[in-house]
N, CA and C atoms as a LAMMPS dump frame, in Angstrom:
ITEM: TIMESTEP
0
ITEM: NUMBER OF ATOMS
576
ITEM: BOX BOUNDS ff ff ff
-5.0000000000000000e+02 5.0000000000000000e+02
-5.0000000000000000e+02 5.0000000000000000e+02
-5.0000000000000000e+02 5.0000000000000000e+02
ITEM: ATOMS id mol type element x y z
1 1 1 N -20.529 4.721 -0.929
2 1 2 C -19.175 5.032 -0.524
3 1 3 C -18.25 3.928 -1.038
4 2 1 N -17.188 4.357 -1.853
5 2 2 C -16.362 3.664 -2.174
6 2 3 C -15.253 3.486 -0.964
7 3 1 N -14.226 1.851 -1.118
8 3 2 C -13.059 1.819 -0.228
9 3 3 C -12.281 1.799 -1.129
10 4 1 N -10.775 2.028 -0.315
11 4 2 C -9.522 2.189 -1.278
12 4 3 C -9.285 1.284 -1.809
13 5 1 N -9.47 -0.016 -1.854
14 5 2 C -9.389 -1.438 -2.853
15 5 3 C -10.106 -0.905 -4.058
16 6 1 N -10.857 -0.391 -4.149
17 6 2 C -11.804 0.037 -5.713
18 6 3 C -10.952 0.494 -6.556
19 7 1 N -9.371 1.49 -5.919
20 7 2 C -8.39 2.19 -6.561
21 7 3 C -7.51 1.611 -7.368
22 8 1 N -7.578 0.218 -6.529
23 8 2 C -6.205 -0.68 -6.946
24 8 3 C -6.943 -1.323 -8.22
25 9 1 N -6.274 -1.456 -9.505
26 9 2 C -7 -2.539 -10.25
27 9 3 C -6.577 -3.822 -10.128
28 10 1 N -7.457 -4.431 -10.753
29 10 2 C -7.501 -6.223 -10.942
30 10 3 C -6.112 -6.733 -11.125
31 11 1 N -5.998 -8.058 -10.86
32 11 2 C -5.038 -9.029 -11.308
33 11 3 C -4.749 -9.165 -12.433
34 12 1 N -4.097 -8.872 -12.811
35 12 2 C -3.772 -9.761 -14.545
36 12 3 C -2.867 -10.615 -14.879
37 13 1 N -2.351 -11.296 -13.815
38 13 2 C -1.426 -12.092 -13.808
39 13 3 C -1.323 -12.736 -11.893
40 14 1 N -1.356 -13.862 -12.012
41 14 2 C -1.171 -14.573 -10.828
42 14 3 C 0.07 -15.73 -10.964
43 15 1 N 0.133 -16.534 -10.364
44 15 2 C 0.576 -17.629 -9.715
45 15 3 C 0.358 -18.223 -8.793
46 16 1 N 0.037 -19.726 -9.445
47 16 2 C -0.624 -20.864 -8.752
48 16 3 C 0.41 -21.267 -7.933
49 17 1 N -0.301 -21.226 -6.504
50 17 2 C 0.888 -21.468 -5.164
51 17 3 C 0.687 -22.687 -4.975
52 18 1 N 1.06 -23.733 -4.592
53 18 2 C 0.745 -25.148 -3.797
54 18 3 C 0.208 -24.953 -2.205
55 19 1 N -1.008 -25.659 -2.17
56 19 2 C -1.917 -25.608 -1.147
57 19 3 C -0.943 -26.334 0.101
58 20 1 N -0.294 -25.604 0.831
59 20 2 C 0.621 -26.318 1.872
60 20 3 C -0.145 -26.501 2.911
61 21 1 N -0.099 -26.995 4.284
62 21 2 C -1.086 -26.803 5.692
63 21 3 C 0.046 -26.065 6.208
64 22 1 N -0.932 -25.601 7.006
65 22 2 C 0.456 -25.05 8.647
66 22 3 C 1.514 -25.17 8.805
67 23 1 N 1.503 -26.48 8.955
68 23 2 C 3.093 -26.659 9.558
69 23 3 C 3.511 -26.767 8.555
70 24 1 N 3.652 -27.065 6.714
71 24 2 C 4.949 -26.758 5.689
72 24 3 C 4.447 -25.355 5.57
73 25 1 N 3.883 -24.274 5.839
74 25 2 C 3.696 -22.782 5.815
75 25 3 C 4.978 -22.651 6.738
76 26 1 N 4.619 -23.154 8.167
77 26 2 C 6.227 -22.856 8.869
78 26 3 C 6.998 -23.334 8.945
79 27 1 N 7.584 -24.528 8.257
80 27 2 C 8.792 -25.069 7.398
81 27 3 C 9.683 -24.11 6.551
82 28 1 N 8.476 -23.462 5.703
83 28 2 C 8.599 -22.781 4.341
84 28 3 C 9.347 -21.51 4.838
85 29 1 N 8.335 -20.904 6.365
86 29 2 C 9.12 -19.989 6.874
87 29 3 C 10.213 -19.892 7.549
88 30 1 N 10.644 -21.19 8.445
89 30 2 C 11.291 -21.228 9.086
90 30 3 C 13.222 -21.617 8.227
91 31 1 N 13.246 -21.871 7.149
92 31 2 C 13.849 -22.248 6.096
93 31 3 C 14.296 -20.6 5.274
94 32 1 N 13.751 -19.884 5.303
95 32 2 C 13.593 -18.153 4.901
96 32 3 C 14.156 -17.532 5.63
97 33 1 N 13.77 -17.505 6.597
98 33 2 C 14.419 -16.853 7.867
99 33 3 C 15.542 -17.7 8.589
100 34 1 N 16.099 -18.682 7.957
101 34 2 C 17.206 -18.793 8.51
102 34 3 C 18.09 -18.859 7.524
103 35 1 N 17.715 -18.367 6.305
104 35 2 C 18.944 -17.968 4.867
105 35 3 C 18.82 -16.735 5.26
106 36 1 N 17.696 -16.076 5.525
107 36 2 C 18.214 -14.375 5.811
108 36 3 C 19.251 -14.483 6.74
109 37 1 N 18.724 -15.075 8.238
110 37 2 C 19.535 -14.765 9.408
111 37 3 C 20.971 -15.318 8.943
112 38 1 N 21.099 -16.365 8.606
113 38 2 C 22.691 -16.793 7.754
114 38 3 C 23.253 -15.987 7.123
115 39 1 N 22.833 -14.552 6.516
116 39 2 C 23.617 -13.764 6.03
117 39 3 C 24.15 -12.89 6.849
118 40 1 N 24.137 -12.489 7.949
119 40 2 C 23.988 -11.73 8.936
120 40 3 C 24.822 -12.407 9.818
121 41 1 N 24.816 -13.578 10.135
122 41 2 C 25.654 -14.532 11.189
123 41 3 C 25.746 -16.157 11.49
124 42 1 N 26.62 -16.37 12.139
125 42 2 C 26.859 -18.106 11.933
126 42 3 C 25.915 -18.302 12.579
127 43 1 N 24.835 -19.477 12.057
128 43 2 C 23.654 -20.008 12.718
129 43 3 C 24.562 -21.283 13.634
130 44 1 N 24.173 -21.903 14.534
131 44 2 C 24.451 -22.813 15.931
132 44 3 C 24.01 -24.275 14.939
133 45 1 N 24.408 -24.771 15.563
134 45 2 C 24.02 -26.498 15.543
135 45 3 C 22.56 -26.606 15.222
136 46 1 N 22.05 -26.407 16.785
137 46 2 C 20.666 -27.034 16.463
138 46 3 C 19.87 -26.252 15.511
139 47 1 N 20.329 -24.638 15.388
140 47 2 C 19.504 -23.89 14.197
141 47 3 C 19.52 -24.763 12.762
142 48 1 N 21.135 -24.972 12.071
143 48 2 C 21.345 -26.021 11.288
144 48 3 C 20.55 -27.03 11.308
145 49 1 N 20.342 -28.037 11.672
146 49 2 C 20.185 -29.241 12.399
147 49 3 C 18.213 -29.11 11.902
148 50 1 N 17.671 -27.845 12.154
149 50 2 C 15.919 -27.62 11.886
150 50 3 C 15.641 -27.004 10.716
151 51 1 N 16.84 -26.167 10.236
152 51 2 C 17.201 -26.202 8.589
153 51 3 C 16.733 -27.639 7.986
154 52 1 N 17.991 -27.995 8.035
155 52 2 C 17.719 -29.675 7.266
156 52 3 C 16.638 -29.936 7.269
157 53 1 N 16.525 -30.276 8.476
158 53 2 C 14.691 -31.154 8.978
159 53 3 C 13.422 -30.449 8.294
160 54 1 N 13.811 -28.893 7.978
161 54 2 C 12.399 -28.779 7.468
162 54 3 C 12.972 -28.512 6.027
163 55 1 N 13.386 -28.792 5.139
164 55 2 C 13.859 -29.284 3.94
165 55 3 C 14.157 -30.423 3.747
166 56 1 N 14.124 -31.314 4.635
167 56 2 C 13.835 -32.864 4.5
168 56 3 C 12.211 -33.346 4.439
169 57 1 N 11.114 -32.291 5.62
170 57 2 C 9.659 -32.591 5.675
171 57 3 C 9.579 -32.449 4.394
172 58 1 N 9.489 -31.475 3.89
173 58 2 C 8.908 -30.572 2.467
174 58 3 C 9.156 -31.275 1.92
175 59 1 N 10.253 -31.697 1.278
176 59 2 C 10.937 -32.887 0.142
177 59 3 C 9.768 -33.985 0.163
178 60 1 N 9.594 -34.027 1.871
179 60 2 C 9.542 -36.138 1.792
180 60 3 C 7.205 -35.743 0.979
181 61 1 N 7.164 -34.504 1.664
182 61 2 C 5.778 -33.81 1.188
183 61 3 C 5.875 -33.609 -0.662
184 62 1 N 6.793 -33.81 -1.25
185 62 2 C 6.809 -33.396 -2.202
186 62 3 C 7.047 -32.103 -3.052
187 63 1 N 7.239 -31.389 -1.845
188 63 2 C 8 -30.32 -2.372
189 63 3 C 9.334 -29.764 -2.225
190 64 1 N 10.051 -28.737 -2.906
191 64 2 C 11.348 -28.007 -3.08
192 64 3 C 10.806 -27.076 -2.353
193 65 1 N 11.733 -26.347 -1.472
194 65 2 C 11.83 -25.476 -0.832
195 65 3 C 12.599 -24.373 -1.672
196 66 1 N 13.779 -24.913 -2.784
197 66 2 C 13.965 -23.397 -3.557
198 66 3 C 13.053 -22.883 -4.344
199 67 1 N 12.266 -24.43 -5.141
200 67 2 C 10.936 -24.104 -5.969
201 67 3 C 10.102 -22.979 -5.404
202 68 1 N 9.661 -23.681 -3.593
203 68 2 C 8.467 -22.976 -3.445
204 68 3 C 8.583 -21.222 -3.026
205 69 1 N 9.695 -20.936 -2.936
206 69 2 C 10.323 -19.726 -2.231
207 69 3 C 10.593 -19.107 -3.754
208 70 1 N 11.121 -19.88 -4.629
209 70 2 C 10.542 -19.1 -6.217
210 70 3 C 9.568 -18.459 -6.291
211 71 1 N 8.488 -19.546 -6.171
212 71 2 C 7.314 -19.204 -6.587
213 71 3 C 6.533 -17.81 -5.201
214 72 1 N 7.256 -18.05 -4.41
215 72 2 C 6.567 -17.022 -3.338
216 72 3 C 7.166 -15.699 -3.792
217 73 1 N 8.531 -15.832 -4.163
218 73 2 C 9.033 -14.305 -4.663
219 73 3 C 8.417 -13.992 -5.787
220 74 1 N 8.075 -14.672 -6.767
221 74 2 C 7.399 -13.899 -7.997
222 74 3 C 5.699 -13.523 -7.581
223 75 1 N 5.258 -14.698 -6.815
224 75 2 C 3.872 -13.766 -6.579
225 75 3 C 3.755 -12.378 -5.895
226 76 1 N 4.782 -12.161 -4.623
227 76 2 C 4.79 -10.86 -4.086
228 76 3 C 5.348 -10.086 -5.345
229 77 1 N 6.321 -10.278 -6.627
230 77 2 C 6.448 -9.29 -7.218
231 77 3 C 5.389 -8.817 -7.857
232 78 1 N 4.254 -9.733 -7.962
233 78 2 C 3.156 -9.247 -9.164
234 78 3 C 2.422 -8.28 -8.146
235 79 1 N 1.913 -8.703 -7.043
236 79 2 C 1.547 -7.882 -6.023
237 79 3 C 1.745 -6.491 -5.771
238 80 1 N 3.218 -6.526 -5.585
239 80 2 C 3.508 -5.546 -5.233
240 80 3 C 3.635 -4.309 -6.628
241 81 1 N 3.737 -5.001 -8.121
242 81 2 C 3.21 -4.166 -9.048
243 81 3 C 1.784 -3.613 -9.242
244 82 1 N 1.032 -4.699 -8.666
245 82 2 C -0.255 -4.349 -8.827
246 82 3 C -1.121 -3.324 -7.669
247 83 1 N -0.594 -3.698 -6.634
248 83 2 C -0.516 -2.254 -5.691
249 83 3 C 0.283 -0.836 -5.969
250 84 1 N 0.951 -1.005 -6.757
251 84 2 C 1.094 0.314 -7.091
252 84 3 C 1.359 1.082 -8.319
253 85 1 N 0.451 0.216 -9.113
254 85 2 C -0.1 0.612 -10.563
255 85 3 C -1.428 1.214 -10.397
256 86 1 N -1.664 2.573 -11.226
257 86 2 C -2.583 2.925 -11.226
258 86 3 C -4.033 2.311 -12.16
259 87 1 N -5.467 2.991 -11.892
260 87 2 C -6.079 1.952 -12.827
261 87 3 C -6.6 2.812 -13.645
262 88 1 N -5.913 2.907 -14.639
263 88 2 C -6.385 4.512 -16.211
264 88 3 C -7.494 4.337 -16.051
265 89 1 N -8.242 3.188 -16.393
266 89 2 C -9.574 3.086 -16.841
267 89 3 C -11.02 3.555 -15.952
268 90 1 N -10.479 4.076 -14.971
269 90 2 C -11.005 4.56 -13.612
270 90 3 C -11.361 5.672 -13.35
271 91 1 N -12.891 6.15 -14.035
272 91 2 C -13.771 7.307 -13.921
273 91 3 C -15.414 7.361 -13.394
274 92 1 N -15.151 7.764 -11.763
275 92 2 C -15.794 7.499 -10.576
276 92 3 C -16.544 8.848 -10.616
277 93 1 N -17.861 8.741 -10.679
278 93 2 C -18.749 9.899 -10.593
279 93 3 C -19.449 10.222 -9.512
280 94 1 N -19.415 11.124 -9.043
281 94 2 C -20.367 11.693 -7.74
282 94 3 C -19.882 10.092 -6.331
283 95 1 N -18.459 10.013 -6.028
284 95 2 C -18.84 8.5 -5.583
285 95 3 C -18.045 9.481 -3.985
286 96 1 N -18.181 8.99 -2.901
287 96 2 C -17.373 9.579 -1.905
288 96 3 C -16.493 8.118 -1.111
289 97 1 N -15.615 8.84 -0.612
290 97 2 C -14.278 8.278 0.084
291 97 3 C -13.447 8.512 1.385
292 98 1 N -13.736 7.496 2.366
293 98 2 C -13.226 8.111 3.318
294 98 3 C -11.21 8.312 3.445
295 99 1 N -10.89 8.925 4.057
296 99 2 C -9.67 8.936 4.631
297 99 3 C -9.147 10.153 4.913
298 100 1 N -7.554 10.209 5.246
299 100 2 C -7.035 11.652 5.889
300 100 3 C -6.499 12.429 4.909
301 101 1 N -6.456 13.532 5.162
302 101 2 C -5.648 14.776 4.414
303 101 3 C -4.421 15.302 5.033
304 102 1 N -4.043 15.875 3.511
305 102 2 C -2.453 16.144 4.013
306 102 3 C -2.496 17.321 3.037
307 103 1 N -2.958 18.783 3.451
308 103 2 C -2.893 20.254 2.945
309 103 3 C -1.661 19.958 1.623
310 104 1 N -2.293 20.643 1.002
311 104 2 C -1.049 21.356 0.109
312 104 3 C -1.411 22.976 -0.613
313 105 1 N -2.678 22.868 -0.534
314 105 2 C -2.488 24.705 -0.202
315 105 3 C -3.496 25.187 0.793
316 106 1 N -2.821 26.621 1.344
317 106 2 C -4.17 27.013 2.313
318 106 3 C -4.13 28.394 2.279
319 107 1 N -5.347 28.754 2.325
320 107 2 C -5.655 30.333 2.703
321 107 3 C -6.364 30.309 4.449
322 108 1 N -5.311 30.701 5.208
323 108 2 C -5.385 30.973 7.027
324 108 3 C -5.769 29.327 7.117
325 109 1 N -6.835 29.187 7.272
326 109 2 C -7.173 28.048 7.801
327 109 3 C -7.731 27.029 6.983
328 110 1 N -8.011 27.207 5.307
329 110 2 C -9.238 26.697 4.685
330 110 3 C -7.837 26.053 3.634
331 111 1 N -8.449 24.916 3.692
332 111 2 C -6.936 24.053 2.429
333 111 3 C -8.163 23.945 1.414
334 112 1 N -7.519 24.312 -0.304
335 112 2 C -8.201 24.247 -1.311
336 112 3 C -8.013 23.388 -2.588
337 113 1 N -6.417 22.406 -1.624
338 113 2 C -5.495 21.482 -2.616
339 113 3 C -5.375 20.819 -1.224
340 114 1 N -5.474 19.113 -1.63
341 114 2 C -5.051 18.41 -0.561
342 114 3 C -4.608 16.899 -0.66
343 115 1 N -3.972 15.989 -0.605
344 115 2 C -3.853 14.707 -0.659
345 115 3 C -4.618 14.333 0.124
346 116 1 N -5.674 13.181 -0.225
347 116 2 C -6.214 12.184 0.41
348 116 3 C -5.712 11.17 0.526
349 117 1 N -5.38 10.169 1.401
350 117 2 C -4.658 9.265 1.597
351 117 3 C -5.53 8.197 2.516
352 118 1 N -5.293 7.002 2.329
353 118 2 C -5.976 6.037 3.492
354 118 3 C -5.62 5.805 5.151
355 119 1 N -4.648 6.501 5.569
356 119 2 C -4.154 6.22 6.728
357 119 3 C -3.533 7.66 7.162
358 120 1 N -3.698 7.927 8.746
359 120 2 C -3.386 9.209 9.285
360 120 3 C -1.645 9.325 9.177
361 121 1 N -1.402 10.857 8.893
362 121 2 C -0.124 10.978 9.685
363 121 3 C 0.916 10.599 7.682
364 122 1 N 0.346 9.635 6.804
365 122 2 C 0.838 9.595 5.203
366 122 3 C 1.266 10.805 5.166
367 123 1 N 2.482 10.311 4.698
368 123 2 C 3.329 11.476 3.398
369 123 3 C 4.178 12.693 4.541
370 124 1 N 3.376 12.667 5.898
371 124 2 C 3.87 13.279 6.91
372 124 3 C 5.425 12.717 7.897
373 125 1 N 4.789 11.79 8.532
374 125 2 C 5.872 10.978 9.859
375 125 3 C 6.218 9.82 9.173
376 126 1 N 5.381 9.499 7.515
377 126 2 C 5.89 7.671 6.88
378 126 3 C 5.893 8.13 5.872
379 127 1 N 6.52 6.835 4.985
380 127 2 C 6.772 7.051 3.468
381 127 3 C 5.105 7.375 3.023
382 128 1 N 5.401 7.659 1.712
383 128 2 C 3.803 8.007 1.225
384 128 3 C 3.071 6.721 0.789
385 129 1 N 1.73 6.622 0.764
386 129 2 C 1.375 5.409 0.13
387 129 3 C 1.671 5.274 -1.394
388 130 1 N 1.423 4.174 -2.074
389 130 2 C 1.541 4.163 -3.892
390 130 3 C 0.393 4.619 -4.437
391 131 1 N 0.788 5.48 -5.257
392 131 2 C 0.519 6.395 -6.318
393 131 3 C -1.503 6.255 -6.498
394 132 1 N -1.704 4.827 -6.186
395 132 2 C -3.177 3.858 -6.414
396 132 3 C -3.476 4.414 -4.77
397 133 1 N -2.932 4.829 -3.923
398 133 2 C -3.601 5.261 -3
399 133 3 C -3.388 6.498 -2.676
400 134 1 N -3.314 7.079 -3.025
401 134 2 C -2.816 8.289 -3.055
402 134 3 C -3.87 9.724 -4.303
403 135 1 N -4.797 10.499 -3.868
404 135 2 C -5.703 11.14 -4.658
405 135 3 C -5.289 12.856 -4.284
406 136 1 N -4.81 13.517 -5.26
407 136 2 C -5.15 15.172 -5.165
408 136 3 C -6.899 15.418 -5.189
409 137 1 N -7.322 16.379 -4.105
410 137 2 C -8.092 17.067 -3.86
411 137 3 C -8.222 18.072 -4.264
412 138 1 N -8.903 19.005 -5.394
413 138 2 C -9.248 20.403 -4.917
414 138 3 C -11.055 20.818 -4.971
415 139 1 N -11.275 21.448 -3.799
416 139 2 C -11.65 21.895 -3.732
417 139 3 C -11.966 23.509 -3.515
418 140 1 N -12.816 24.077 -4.302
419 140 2 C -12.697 25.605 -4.661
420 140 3 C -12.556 26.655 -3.261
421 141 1 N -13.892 25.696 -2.557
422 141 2 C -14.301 26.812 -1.424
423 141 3 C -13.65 26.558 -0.586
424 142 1 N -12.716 25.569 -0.48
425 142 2 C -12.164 25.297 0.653
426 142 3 C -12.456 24.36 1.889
427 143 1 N -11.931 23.926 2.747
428 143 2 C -12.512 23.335 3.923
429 143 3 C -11.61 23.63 5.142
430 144 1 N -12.34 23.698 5.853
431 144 2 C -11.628 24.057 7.208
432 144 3 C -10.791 22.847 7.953
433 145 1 N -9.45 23.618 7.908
434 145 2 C -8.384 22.52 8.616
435 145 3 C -8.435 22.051 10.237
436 146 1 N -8.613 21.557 10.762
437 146 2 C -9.382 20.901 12.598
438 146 3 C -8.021 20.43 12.871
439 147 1 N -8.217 18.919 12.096
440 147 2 C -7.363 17.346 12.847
441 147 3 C -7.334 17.011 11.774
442 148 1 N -5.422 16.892 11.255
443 148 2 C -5.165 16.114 10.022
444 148 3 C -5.231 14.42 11.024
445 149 1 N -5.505 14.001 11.854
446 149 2 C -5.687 13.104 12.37
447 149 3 C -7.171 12.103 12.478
448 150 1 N -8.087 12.769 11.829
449 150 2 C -9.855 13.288 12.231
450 150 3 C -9.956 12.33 10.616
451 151 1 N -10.785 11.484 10.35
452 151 2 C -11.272 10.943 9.355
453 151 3 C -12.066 11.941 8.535
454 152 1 N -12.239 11.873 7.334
455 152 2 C -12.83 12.92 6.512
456 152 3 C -13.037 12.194 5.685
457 153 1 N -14.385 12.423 5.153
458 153 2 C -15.425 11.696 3.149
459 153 3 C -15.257 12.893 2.664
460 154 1 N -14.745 12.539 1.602
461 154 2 C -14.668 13.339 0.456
462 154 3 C -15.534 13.31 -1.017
463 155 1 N -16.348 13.943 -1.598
464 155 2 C -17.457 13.284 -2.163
465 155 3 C -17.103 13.977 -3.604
466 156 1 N -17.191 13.652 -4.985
467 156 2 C -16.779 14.179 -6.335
468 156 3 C -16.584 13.141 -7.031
469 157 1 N -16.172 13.46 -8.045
470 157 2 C -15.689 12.655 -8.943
471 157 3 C -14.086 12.371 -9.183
472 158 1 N -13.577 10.888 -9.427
473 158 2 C -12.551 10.686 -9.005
474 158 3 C -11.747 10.601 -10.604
475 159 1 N -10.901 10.835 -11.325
476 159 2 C -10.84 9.996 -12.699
477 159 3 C -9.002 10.017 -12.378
478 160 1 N -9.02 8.581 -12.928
479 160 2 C -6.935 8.881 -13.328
480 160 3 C -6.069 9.53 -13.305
481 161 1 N -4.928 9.624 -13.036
482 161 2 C -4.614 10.981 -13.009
483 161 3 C -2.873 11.085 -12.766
484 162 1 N -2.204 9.941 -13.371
485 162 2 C -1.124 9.794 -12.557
486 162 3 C -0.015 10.743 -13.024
487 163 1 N 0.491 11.727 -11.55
488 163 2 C 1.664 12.634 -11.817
489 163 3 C 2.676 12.49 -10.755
490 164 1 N 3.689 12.688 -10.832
491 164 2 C 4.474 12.99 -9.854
492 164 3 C 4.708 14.574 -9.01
493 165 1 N 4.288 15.052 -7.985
494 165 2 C 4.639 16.54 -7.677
495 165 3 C 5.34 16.322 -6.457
496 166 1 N 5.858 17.547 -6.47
497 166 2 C 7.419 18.402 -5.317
498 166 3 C 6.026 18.657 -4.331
499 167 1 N 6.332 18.027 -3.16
500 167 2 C 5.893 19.056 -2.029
501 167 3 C 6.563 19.054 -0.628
502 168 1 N 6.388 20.273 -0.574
503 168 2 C 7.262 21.176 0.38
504 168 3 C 6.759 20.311 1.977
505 169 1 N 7.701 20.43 2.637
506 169 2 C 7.649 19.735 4.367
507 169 3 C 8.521 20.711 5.127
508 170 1 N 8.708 20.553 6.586
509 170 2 C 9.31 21.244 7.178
510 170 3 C 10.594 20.996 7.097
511 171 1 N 11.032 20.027 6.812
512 171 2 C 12.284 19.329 6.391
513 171 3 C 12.599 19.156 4.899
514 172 1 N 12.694 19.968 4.496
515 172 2 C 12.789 20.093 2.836
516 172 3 C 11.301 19.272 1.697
517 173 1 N 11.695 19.215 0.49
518 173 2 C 10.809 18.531 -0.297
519 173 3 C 11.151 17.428 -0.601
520 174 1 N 9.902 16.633 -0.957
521 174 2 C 10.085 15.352 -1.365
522 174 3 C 9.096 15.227 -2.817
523 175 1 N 9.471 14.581 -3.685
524 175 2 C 8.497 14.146 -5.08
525 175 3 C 7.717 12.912 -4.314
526 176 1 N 6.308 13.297 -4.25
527 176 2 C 4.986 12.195 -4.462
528 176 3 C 4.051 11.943 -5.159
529 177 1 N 4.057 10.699 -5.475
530 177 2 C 3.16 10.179 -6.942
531 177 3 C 1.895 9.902 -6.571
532 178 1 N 1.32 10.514 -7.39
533 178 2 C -0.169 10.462 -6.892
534 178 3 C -0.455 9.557 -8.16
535 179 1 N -1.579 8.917 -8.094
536 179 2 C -2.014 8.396 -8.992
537 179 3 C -4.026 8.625 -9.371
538 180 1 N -4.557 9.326 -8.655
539 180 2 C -5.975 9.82 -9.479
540 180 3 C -5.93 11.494 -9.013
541 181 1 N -7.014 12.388 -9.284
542 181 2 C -7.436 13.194 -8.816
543 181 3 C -9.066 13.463 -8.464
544 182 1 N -9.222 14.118 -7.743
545 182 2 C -10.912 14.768 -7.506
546 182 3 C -10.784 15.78 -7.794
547 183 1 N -12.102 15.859 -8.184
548 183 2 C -13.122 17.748 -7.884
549 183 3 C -14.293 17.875 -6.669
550 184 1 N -13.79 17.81 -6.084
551 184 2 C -14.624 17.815 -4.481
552 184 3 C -15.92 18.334 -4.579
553 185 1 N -16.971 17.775 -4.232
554 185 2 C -18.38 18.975 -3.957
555 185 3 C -18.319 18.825 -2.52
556 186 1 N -17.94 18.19 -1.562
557 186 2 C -18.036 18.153 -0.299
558 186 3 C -17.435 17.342 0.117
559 187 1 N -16.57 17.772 1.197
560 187 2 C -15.921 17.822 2.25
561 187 3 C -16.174 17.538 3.961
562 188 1 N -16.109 16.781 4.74
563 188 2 C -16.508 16.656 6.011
564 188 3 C -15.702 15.544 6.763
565 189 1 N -15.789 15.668 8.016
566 189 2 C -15.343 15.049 9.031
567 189 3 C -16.247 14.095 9.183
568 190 1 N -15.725 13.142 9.704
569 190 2 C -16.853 12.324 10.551
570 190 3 C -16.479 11.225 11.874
571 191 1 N -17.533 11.192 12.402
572 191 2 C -16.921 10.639 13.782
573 191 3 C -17.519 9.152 13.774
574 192 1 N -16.515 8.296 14.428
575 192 2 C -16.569 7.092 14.296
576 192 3 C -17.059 6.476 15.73
C-alpha cells in the first residue's frame, strides 16, 4: 500500500535554513507576527519595546531577522511548488491507496468515475487538495456508494495524468485539477 507522499515528487531545490534553538524560532516568530499585526493596527509600547528586543537577541546571535524571514519565504515558496506539482514520471502498477471519494458519475447507487482524495468531506465543504493529491477513479463495474465519509483502498494502476475538469456541485461548478489517474480493479471500504 502506497501513502499520498509517494504522489508528491522529490525536492529539487532547497534552502539551507540556519539551525536557530527555540527561543530565536520565537524571536523569529514573534518579530512576523508583529509586522503582520502592524498592518492591521497600532501596536502599544510594550508590543514595540519586544519587537526591538527580539531583533536586538537575533543580531547580538548573529543573525538578521529580514535575512532570516527571506530565507523562510523562499523555502515555503519551493514547498509550496513542490506540493503541488505533479510527478510525470509516476507509473504505479497494481499498487493500492487509501482515502475518500467524491462521485462524479453514478448509475442509482454504484459511482463508476470518482475523485480520490486524502481527506474526508475534499472538493465538497473545503477547497480541493493540489492536483499531486488529487486522483480520477474509474472503475467499470462500479462500487457501491455507503459513506463518502468511510475510508476506502483503491487498488490499480496509478500513471500521470494532469487535467483540469468542470464538476458540477449543488451550488454551481467549480474547475479541479487533478493531477494522476487510475483504472481500478478493486474497490472497498475499510474499517479502522
Amino acid at each position: 500500500m502506497i501513502q499520498w507522499e509517494a504522489l508528491i515528487p522529490p525536492a529539487t531545490e532547497t534552502v539551507e535554513l540556519p539551525a536557530l534553538n527555540k527561543l530565536q524560532v520565537s524571536q523569529l516568530y514573534n518579530i512576523l507576527n508583529y509586522r503582520n499585526t502592524s498592518q492591521r493596527r497600532d501596536m502599544n509600547d510594550a508590543e514595540s519595546l519586544q519587537y526591538q528586543q527580539d531583533i536586538k537577541a537575533l543580531r547580538d546571535a548573529g543573525f538578521e531577522a529580514d535575512d532570516l524571514l527571506e530565507l523562510r519565504d523562499k523555502a515555503l515558496a519551493i514547498e509550496r511548488k513542490r506540493l503541488s506539482t505533479v510527478n510525470t514520471a509516476l507509473n504505479l502498477i497494481n499498487v493500492s491507496i487509501p482515502g475518500f471519494l467524491v462521485p462524479l458519475e453514478m448509475e442509482g447507487m454504484l459511482t463508476t468515475k470518482f475523485l480520490l482524495v486524502p481527506t474526508a468531506g475534499a472538493c465538497i465543504h473545503t477547497p480541493p487538495p493540489p492536483a499531486n493529491q488529487t486522483v480520477i477513479v474509474e472503475l467499470k463495474e462500479g462500487f457501491e456508494l455507503q459513506d463518502l465519509y468511510k475510508v476506502i483502498v483503491v487498488t490499480g494502476d496509478i500513471t500521470a495524468e494532469p487535467k483540469d475538469m468542470p464538476i458540477s456541485f449543488i451550488d454551481g461548478t467549480e474547475v479541479i485539477s487533478t493531477g494522476y489517474s487510475m483504472s481500478a480493479i478493486k474497490v472497498e471500504y475499510v474499517a479502522f
